[in-house]
N, C-alpha and C positions, 0 to 999 in steps of 0.2 A: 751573562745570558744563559748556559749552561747550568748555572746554578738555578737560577730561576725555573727552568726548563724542568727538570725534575723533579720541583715540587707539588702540591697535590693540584689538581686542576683551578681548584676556588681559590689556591695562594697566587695564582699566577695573574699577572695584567695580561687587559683584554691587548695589547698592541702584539707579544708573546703569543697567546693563542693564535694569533691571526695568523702571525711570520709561520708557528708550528704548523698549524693547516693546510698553509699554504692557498691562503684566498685575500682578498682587499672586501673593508667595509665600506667603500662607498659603490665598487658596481656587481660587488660577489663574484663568484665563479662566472667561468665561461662555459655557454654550452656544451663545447666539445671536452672540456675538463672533465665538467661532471661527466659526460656520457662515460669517457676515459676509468673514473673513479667506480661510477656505477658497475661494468665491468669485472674491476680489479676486486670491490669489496662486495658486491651483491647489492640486494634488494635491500632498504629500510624495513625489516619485516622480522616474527619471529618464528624461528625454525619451529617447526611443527612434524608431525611424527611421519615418518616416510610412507608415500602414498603407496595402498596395494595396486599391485601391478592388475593387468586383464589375468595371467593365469592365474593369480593368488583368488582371486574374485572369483573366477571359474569354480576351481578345488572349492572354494566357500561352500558353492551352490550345493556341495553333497553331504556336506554336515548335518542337513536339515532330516530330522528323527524318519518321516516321511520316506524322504527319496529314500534314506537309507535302510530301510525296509523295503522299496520297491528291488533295492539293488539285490537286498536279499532275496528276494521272490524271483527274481528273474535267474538267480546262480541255481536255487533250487528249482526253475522251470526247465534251467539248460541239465541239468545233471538227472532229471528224467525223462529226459528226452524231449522232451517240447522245444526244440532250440530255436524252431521260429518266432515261439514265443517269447524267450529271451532276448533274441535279437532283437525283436521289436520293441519293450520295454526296455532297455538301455538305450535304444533310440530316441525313444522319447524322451528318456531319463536326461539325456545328453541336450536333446533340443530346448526341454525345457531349464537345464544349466544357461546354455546360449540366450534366449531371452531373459532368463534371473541378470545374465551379464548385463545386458543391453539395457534392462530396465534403471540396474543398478548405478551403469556410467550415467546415465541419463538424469538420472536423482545427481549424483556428485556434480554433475556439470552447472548444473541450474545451482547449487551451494555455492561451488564457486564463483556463477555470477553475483549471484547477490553478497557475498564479500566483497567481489570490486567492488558490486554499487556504495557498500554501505563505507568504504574505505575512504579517512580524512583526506580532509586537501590540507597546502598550505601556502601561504605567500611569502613567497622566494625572491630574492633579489639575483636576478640571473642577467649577462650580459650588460648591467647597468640600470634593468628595468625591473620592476615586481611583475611576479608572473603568479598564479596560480599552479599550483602543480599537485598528484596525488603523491601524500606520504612517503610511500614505498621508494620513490624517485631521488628522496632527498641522499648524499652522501656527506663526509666531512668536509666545511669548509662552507657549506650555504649560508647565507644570511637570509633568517628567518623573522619577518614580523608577526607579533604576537596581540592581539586584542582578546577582549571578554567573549567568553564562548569559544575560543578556540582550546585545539587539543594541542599539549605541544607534543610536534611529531618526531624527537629521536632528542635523545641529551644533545646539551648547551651550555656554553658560555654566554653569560648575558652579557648585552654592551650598553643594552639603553634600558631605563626601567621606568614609568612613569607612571606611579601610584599603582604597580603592577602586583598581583595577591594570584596566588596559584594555591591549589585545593591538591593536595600531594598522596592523600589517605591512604590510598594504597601503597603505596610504598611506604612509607614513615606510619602508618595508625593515626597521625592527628589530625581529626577531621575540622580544626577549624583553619581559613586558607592562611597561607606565607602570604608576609610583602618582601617582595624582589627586591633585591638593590644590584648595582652593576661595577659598583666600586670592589675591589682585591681585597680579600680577607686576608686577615695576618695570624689567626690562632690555627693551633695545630692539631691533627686527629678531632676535626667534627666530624660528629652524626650527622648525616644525610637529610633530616631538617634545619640543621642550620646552616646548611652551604644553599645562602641565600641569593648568592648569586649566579647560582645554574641553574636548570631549566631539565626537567628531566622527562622522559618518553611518555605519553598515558597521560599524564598530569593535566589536569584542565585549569586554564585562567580563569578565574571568575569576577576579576576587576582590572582595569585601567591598559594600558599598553606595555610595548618592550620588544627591543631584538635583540636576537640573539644570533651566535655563531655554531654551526653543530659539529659537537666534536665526538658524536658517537652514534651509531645508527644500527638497527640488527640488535643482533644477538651479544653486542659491545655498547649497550645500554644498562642501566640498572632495572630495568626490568629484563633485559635477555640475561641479564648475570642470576637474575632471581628464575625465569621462567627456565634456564638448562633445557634439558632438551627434553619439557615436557609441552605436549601441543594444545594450545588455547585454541583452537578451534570447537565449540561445545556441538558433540555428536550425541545428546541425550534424544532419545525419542520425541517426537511431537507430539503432542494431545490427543492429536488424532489416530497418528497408530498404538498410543498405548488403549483406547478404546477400540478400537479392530481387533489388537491382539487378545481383548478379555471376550469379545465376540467369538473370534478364529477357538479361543481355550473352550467356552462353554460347548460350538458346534463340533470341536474334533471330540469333545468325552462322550457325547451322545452320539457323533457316528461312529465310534470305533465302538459302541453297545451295539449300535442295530448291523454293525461286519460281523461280529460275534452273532449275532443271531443269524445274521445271516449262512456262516459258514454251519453253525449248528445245524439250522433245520434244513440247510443243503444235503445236508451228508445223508438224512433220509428220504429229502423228495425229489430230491434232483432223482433223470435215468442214469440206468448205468453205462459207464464211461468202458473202452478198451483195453486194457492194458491196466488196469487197477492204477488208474488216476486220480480217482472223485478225487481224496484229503488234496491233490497237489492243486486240483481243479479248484476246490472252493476255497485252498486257503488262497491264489491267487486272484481270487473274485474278490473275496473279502478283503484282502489289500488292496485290488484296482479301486473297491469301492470306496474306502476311505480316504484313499489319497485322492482321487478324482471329487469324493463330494468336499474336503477338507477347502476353505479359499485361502491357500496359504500365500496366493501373490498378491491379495489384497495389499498391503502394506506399499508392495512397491507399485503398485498404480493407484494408490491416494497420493504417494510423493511425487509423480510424474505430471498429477492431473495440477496437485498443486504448483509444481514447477511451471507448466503451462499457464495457470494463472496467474503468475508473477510475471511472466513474458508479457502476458498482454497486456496488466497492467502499467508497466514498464513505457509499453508504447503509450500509453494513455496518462502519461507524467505524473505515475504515482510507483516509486521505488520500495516495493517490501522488504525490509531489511531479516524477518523470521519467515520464514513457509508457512508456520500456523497459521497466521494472522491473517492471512488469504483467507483462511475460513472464517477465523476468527471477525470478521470484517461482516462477514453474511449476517450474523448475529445480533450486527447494533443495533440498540435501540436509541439510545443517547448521543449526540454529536454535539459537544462541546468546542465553538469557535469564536477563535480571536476576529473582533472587527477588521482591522487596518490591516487593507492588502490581503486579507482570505476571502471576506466577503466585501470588501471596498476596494479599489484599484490601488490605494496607496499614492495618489496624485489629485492634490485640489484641480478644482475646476471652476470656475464660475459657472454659474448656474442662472441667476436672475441680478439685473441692476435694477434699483429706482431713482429717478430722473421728473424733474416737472409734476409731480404728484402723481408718478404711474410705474407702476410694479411690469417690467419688463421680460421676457424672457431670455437668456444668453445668447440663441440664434438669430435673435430680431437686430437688422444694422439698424447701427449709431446715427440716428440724425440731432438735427438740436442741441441741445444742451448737455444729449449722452457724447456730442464728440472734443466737448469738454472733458468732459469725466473717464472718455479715453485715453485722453491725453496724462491726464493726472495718474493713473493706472500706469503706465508704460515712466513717464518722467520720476515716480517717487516711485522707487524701486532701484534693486540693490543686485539685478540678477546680471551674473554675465553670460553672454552669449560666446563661445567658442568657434574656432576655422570650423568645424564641424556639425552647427547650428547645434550643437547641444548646451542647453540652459542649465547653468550650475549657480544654486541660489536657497532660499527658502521655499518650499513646495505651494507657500501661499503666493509669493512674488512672481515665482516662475508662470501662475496661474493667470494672473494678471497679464504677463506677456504675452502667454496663448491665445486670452481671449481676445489681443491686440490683433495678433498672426491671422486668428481665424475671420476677424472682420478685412481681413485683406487690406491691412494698414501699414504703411511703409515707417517703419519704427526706426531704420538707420537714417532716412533723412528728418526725421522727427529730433532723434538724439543730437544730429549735427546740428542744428538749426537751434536746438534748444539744449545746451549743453550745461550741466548742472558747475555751478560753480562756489557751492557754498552749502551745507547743510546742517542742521542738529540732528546728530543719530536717535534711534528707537531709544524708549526709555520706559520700562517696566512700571514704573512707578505714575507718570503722566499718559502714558500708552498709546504715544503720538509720535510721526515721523516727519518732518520737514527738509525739504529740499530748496534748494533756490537757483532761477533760470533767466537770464536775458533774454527778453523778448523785446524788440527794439531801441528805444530808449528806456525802457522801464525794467524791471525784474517783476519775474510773478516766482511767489512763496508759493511752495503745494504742499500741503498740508494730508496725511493719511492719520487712521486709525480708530480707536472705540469710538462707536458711534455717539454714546450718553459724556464722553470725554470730551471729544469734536464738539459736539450741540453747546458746550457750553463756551467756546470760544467763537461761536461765528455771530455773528449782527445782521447780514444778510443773507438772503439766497439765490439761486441763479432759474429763472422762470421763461422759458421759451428764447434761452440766452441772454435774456435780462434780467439785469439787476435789482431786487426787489427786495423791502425791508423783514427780518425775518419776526413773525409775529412768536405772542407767546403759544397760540392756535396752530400755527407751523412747526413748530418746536414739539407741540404733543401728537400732532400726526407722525413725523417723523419716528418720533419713539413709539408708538402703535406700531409701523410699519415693522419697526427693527425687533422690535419682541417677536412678530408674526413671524418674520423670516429665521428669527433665534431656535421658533418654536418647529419647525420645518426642519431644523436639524442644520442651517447653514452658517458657515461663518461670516458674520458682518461686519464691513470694513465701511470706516465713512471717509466723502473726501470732500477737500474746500482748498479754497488758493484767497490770495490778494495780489493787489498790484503796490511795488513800492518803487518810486523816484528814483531811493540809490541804491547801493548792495551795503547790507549793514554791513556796520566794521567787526571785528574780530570781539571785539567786548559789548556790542550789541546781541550776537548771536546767542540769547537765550528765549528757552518757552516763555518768559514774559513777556521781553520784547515783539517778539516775532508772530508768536503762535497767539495771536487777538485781532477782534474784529475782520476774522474770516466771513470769505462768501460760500456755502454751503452748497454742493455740486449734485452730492447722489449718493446712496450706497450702495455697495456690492454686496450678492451673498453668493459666498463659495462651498463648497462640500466635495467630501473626496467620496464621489460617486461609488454607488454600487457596482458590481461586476453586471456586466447583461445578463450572464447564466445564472446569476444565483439564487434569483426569485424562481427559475424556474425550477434550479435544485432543488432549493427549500418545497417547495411544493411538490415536488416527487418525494423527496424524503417524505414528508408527511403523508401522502395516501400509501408509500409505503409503510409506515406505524411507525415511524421516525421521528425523534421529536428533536429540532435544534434548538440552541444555547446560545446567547451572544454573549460574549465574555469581552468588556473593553476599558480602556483605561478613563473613557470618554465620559463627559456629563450624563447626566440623566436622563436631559430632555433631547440630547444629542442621540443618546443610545435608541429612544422610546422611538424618536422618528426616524431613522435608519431601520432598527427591527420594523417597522410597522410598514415599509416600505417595500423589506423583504419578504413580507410575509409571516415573518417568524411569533409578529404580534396579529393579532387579529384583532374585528371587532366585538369580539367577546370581552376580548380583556383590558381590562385598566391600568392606570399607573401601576396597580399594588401588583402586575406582574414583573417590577421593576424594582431589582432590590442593587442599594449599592453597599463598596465596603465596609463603609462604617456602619452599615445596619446589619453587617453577617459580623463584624468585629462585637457587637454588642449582644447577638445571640448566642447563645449556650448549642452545643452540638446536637444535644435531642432535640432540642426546637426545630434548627434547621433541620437534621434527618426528617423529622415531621412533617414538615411542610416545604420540603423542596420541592413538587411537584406543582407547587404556585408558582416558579418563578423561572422565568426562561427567558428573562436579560439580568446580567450583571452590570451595573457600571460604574465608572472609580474604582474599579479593584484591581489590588496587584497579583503578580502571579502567585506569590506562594496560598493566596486564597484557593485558587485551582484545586489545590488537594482536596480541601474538605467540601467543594461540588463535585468531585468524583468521587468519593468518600460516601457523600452524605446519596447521590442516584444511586451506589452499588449497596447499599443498605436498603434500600427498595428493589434489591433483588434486578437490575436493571445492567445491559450490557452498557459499557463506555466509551465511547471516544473524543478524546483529547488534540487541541491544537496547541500547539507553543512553538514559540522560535529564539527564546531567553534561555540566558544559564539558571534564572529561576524557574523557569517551566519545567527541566528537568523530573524534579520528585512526581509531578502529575502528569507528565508522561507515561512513569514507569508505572504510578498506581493506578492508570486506565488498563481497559483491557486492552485497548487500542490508543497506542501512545500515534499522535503525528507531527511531524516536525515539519517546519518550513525548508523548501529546499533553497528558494535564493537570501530569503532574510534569516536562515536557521541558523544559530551558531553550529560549531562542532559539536559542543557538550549536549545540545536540544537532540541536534540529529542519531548521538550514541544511545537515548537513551528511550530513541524512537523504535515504533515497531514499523512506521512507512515513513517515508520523506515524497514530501509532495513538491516536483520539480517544479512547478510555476505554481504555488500557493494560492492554488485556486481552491475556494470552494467545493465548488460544480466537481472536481476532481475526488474529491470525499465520496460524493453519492455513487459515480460513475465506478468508484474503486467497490460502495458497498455492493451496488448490482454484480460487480464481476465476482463479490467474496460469495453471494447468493445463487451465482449460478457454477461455481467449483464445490459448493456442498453438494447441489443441487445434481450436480456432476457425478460427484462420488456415488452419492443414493444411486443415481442410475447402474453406476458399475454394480457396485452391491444386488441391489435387485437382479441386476441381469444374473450373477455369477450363481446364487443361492437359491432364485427359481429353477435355475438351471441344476444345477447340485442337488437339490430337494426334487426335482423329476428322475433324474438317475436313481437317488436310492431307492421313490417309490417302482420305478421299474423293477428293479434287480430285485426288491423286495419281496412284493408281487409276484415276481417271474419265479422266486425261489419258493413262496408259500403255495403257489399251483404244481408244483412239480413239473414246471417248463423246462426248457432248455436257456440255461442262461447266457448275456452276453458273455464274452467274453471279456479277460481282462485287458486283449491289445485293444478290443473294440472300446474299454472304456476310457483308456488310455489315451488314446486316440482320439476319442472326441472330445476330450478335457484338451487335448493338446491345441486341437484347432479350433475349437469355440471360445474358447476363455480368453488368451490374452492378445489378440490384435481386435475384436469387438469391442472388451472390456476397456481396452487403453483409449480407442476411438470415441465410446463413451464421454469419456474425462474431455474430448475437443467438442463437446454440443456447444451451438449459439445459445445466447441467450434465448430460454423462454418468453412466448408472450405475456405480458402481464405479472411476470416475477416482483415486478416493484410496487404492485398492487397489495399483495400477500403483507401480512405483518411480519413483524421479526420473527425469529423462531422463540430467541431468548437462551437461557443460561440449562432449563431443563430437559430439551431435547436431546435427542441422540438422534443416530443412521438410520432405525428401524421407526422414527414418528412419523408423521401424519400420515399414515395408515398404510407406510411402508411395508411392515411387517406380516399384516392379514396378505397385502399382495403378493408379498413375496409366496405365501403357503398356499394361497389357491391357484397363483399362475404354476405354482412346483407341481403342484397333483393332476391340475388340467395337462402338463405336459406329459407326466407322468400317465397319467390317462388315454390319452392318444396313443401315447407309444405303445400301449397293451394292447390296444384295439387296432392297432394294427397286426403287431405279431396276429392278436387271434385271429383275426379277418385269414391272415396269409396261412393259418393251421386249419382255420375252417371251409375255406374256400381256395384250396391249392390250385398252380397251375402244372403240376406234377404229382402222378400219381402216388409215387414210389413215395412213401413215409417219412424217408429220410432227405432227400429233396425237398419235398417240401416243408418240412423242418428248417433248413437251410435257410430255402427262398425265406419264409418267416420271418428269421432270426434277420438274417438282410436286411428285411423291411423294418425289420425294428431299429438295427442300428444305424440306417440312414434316418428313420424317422427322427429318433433321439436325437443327433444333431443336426440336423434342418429347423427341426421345431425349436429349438433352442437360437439358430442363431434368425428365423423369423419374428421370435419373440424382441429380439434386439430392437425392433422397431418400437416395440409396445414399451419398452423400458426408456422410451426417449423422454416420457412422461407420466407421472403419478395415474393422473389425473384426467391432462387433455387428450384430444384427439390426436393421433399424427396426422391427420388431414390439419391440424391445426398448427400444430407444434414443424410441423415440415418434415414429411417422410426423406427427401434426397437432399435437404441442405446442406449435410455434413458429410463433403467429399471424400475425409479419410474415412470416415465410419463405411461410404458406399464401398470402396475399394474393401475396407477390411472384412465384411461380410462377402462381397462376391470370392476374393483370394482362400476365403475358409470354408465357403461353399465348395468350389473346385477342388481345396487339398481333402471334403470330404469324400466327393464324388469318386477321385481319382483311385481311391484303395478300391472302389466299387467294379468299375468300367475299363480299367487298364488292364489289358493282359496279365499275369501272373502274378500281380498282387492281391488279387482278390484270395488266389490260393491262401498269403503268407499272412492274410487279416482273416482265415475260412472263411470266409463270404462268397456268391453267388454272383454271377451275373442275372440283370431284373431284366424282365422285360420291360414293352412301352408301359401296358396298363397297370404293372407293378409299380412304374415309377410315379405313374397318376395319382394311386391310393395314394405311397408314399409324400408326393409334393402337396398333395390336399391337404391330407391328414397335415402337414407337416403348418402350410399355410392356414389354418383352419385356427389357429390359436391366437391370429390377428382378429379375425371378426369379433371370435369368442370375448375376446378381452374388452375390444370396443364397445361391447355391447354392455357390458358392466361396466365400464368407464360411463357412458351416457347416462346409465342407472344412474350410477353412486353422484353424477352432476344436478341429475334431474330430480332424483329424490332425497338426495341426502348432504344438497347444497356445497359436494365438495369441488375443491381445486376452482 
C-alpha cells in the first residue's frame, strides 16, 4: 500500500485514491467534512494578486498629472501668501481623492459580483446525494459527476468514464479532445496528455460522462502550478473607456491651449492685483481652469453607470458576465435564436384532437368518441408519475397525461381498472406503440403512433362511438387532415384499439399478429408551444430596428409555422425566407454573405453552422447576438458581438464563453436586456453632455472674463464648482429610467460614438448659452450695482457670477435627461437620487455664499434678495431656453 501510495497519481487505483483522500464513492464527503476541509485548505480558486487596500486607492488618486499640478498651485499659492487659497484647493484636492475612492470601490464591487455570477457550478455527491454546488466550494475528496458541457472544476482522479473526451488545450496545446479512461496506468513519466485517467482544472468535456474524485483544488492544480502567483483576473480597459480616454486626450490638448491663452492675455488685461500677484494669480486661474474643464472622472462613472446596469439586469434574469456588453447589448441589430425553450417553453402540449370528422380544440371536453381517444392517450403511454406529482417520461407522453389532468379525468382509477399487462414497445422502424388491457372478459389493444403507419393497419373506425367500416374516402380525409395539422407546425400522433377474446401468448406478440384490423379513434396534434411574451418581444425588437433569427434543429415546415406564429415571419415573406442546413452546406461563403438578409429562419442546422450566420450579418457590417446552450455553440458565441448562453439548459463551456447568461432562457429576456443596454449608453450620453456643457461654459466664462479685462473668478470658486456640480449629478445621471419610446429608435449600430445623434452640436451651444448667462450676469451686477463703492460692487458681480455658473449648470441637469424630449415628457422628479443629488449640491453651493465666514475664505459677498432673483432666473432661464430649441429641432427637423 505504501508503495503504491507514492507513485505518480495516474499509476495509482482509484480504491488508493479514495482511502488517500479520505472520502467513500458511493455517498462522498460529509458536509461538515468538507466545511472542515474548506477551512483548512481554502477556496477552489486561483490566487490573484493582492487586492489594493482603501489607503493604496487613496495615494492612487494623486498620481493623476492634473491633481498633481493642482498640488503644485496651491504649495505656490501658500508660499505667497494666499494660504486660503491653498487650503482651500487641497480641500478639494482631498474631497475629490475621497470620491475617486468611492467611485473606484464601487466599480471593483460590481467586478466582483459578476465573477460570482459567471463562476461554474458542479455536481457533487455530498452526504449521499448529488447536489449542485459553486466551484470554489469543492475540496479533496468530492465526487464529482461530469457530462458534456461541463467545466471540470479542480483536478481528479477518474473512476467512471463513459465514452468521456475532454478538450485540455490549454494546458497540453492539443486541441483535438482526450477519451478518458478510468482504469490505472502502468507507464512511467507521461506527459500530461496522456494521463488519461485524470481530469484536470479549466478542462472542458465535450463528449459522454464520468466521475471523478478531487484530488487537487487552488493553486494545487495544474493550472495553479502553471498560473503561480500571476492574477487571471483580466483588468484591460473596456471599449468604452478606451473611447473616453481618446475623448478626455483630444479635450485636455485644447484646453490646456486655451489656459495658456488664458494665463497670457491675463497678465495684460486682467486689473492690478496687491501685493504683486497677477503671475501667481493667473497661473492659478489657468490651472483651476484646466483641471475644472478637463472630465477626468468620466471613466469612473461610465463604470459605475455600467455596474448599475448589470444590477438591474440581474434582477431581470439576464446575468452579464463583461461590463461592456451592457452597452454592447444597446447596439444590436441582429438577435440570433435557438427555437426550443428560448422562444418555445420546451414542453409539448396538445393543442387540437380530431374525433368523428371534426378538428377540435385542446380546451373543448371530451364527449363521444374523444373519451375513447382519452382513454387511449393516458393507457398507451410509458410516463410515470412520482409521490410528488411530478411526470418523468417522454415530453410527448408526459403531454398526453396533461391533457388527461386538465380535462379533470381521474387517471389513477383509470390505470387500476385498466392495468396494462402485455405490450410491443416503440419501434423506429414500424413507428408504432401497442399496449394490452383487460377490460372485462375481453382485452382491448391500444394502438398509438404515425398517423400514414396507423391508417394502414386499421379496417375500421369509431363514429359517434360506433363502429363503422373504414372507407378508402375516410382514409384520404384523414391524411388531409394530418398534413393540415403537420403543416400548422404540430406533432401528429394517431390512435386505434381492438378487442381480443384472449391475451396473446408470448410468441403471438408481434406487429403482425396484433397490430391489424384496428378501429381508428382520432388524432392528436401536439406542439411545444410559444412562450406568451415572445411574440410580443419579437415585435418590439422589430419597431425597435431589430431583426430576429430562428435558428432550430427542427423541419422546415416546423420552423416556417412557429416563426410565422411569432411573428418573426410575416406575410410578406415565403418559404424562400427559409433556408436549411443542407442548402447553406451547398453554398459557397460569398453567396451566403450576399444574401443573408433574405433569410431569417434556419432549420435542420447544427450548431457549428452558427459561425458562418454570425460571420456572414457581421460582413454586412451589422451588430450580433447569439443564442446557444451546446458545447457546439461555443465558437458562435465568442464570434458574436454578443455571445448568450442559456442559463438552465447552458452547458458550462456555452456559459464561459458567453458575454450574458440568460437565467430562465427566455426570449422576451433578450429584448428587455437590449432596452436596458439602450438606456445605459443612453445614460452615459447624458453624463457626458452634462459634464462638457458644463466644462465648455466655464472656459467660455473665464475666457471672456479674461479678454474684457474683468475681474476673474477665482480658482477656489472654480474648484469649487467642479467639486460640487460634477460627480453626484453626473453619477445620478447613470440611474435615469428608461426613456419613453427608446425601443422605437433603431439601433445605433457599429459607427456611432458618445457625441452622435446631435450630441455634440448640444453639447457647444448648451456650453456658450451657459457661458452666456454667466457673463450677463456679472455685467448686469457691474452695470447696475447695489453698492456704490467700485470695489464692492465688483465683488457683489463676481458673486453673482459664481453662484450663477453653478446653478446654471446644475439646472441644466434637468435638460441633459434628454437629447431630445421634453422633461415634461421624459419626467422632471422621477429619478429620486438624481432629485437629492441636485438639491445636496445646490445647498453645498449656497452654503460658501450665505454662511458666516466662509464667504470671506471663498472672497465672496453676501447677496441680497433681488441679487439672488437675477442670480436664480438667470440661473433657471437655461431650462426654457433649451426647451424651446428641443421643440424646434422635433418640430422642424424631425428629431428624437
Amino acid at each position: 500500500m505504501k508503495e503504491e501510495q507514492i507513485k505518480p497519481l495516474y499509476q495509482q487505483s482509484v480504491q488508493v485514491v479514495i482511502a488517500e483522500v479520505g472520502s467513500d464513492a458511493k455517498t462522498g464527503l460529509t458536509t461538515e467534512e468538507a466545511k472542515k476541509r474548506l477551512v483548512e485548505i481554502g477556496p477552489n480558486q486561483l490566487k490573484g494578486t493582492k487586492k489594493t487596500s482603501l489607503w493604496q486607492k487613496f495615494l492612487n488618486q494623486f498620481k493623476d498629472f492634473m491633481i498633481i499640478v493642482l498640488i503644485v498651485a496651491a504649495v505656490i499659492a501658500g508660499l505667497t501668501g494666499e494660504v486660503a487659497d491653498a487650503v482651500i484647493i487641497m480641500a478639494v484636492v482631498i474631497l475629490n481623492a475621497v470620491f475617486g475612492v468611492y467611485q473606484e470601490a464601487k466599480a471593483d464591487e460590481a467586478i466582483e459580483a459578476l465573477q460570482k455570477m459567471s463562476a461554474p457550478n458542479a455536481n457533487v455527491l455530498r452526504d449521499g446525494k448529488i447536489q449542485t454546488l459553486a466551484a470554489n466550494e469543492l475540496v479533496p475528496g468530492d465526487i464529482v459527476s461530469l457530462e458534456a458541457g461541463d467545466v471540470i472544476p479542480a483536478d481528479m482522479r477518474l473512476i467512471e468514464s463513459a465514452s468521456l473526451k475532454v478538450e485540455e488545450s490549454a494546458l497540453t496545446g492539443e486541441s483535438v479532445p482526450v477519451e478518458k479512461q478510468a482504469e490505472t496506468l502502468t507507464a512511467d513519466d507521461l506527459p500530461l496528455g496522456d494521463r488519461i485517467n485524470l481530469g484536470f482544472m479549466n478542462s472542458n468535456v465535450t463528449y459522454g460522462r464520468g466521475v471523478g474524485i478531487v484530488t487537487g483544488t487552488g493553486m494545487q492544480t495544474e493550472v495553479g502550478h502553471i498560473a503561480g502567483m500571476l492574477d487571471t483576473t483580466e483588468t484591460t480597459k473596456t471599449p468604452l473607456q478606451v473611447n473616453l480616454s481618446k475623448l478626455g486626450k483630444s479635450l485636455t490638448y485644447l484646453i490646456l491651449f486655451i489656459a495658456v491663452i488664458v494665463f497670457i492675455v491675463g497678465m495684460f488685461r486682467t486689473p492690478e492685483v496687491s501685493g504683486g500677484n497677477r503671475v501667481v494669480d493667473m497661473l492659478l486661474t489657468a490651472i483651476s481652469l484646466a483641471v475644472a474643464a478637463i472630465p477626468e472622472g468620466l471613466p469612473a462613472i461610465v463604470t459605475i453607470t455600467l455596474a448599475l446596469g448589470t444590477k438591474q439586469l440581474a434582477k431581470q434574469h439576464a446575468l452579464m458576465r463583461r461590463l461592456p456588453a451592457v452597452e454592447t447589448l444597446g447596439s444590436t441589430q441582429i438577435i440570433g435564436s435557438d427555437k426550443t425553450g428560448t422562444l418555445t417553453q420546451n414542453k409539448m402540449t396538445v393543442e387540437k384532437y380530431y374525433v368523428d370528422e371534426k378538428l377540435i380544440t385542446a380546451d373543448t371536453p371530451v364527449t363521444g368518441s374523444a373519451e375513447r381517444l382519452a382513454d387511449l392517450l393516458a393507457l398507451n403511454n410509458d410516463t410515470k408519475i412520482n409521490s410528488e406529482g411530478e411526470k418523468l417520461g417522454d415530453p410527448t407522453e408526459t403531454a398526453l397525461i396533461t391533457f388527461n389532468e386538465a380535462q379533470g379525468r381521474d387517471l389513477k382509477q383509470l390505470f387500476a381498472q385498466y392495468p396494462r399487462v402485455s405490450e410491443i414497445p416503440f419501434d423506429s422502424k414500424r413507428k408504432l406503440m401497442t399496449t394490452i388491457h383487460p377490460i372485462g372478459e375481453q382485452f382491448m389493444v391500444t394502438v398509438k403512433g404515425a398517423p400514414d403507419e396507423l391508417l394502414q393497419k386499421t379496417t375500421t373506425r369509431l363514429q359517434q362511438k360506433q363502429v363503422v367500416k373504414m372507407t378508402e374516402a375516410d382514409q384520404q380525409h384523414i391524411a388531409t387532415v394530418n398534413m393540415a395539422m403537420a403543416q400548422d407546425a404540430l406533432r401528429v400522433l394517431g390512435f386505434a384499439y381492438k378487442m381480443l377474446d384472449e391475451l396473446p401468448t408470448s410468441d403471438q406478440l408481434t406487429s403482425a399478429f396484433i397490430e391489424k384490423d384496428l378501429t381508428f379513434v382520432g388524432l392528436v396534434g401536439m406542439i411545444d408551444p410559444e412562450r406568451g411574451e415572445v411574440a410580443g418581444a419579437v415585435a418590439e425588437a422589430k419597431h425597435a430596428g431589430i431583426r430576429t433569427l430562428m435558428i432550430t434543429g427542427d423541419h422546415k415546415v416546423t420552423a416556417e409555422a412557429i416563426s410565422r406564429r411569432l411573428g418573426i415571419l410575416d406575410d410578406s415573406q415565403g418559404s424562400e425566407a427559409v433556408i436549411t442546413g443542407a442548402d447553406l452546406d451547398a453554398m459557397d461563403e460569398e453567396t451566403f454573405k450576399a444574401n443573408v438578409e433574405q433569410y431569417s429562419v434556419y432549420a435542420r442546422v447544427a450548431p457549428e453552422h452558427k459561425v458562418r450566420i454570425v460571420q456572414a450579418w457581421q460582413a454586412q457590417n451589422k451588430v450580433v447576438a447569439m443564442t446557444g446552450d451546446g458545447v457546439n455553440d461555443a465558437p458562435a458565441l465568442k464570434a458574436a458581438d454578443i455571445g448568450i448562453a442559456m442559463g438552465i439548459t447552458g452547458t458550462e463551456v456555452s456559459k464561459g464563453a458567453a458575454d450574458m447568461v440568460l437565467a430562465d432562457d427566455n426570449f422576451a429576456t433578450i429584448v428587455n436586456a437590449v432596452r436596458e443596454g439602450r438606456k445605459v449608453f443612453s445614460n452615459i450620453q447624458k453624463s457626458i453632455q452634462y459634464l462638457l456643457s458644463a466644462n465648455l461654459g466655464e472656459v467660455l466664462t473665464l475666457f471672456v472674463m479674461t479678454m474684457m479685462g474683468w475681474n476673474i473668478l477665482a480658482p477656489v470658486h472654480i474648484l469649487w464648482i467642479n467639486l460640487v456640480t460634477d460627480t453626484f449629478p453626473a453619477i445620478a445621471l447613470g440611474m435615469e429610467p428608461v426613456e419613453p419610446g427608446i425601443m422605437k429608435q433603431k439601433p445605433r449600430g457599429r459607427q456611432s460614438d458618445f457625441l452622435s445623434n446631435g450630441l455634440g452640436s448640444a453639447i457647444i451651444y448648451q456650453g456658450i448659452v451657459e457661458g452666456l448667462i454667466t457673463l450677463g450676469v456679472y455685467w448686469f451686477g457691474i452695470t447696475y450695482p447695489v453698492h456704490a463703492a467700485s470695489g464692492a460692487a465688483h465683488a457683489d458681480a463676481l458673486t453673482m457670477a459664481f453662484a450663477t455658473l453653478g446653478l446654471i449648470q446644475l439646472f441644466h441637469a434637468f435638460n441633459t435627461k434628454s437629447v431630445y424630449q421634453s422633461i415634461f415628457t421624459v419626467g422632471a422628479w422621477r429619478n429620486k437620487t438624481f432629485n437629492w443629488a441636485i438639491l445636496i449640491s445646490m445647498l453645498a453651493l449656497a452654503f460658501t455664499i450665505v454662511v458666516p465666514g466662509f464667504n470671506q475664505l471663498f472672497h465672496v459677498t453676501h447677496l441680497d434678495w433681488h441679487q439672488w432673483l437675477i442670480v436664480l432666473g438667470a440661473s433657471f432661464a437655461i431650462i426654457p431656453i433649451v426647451e424651446i430649441v428641443k421643440f424646434m429641432q422635433r418640430r422642424f427637423f424631425n428629431k428624437g
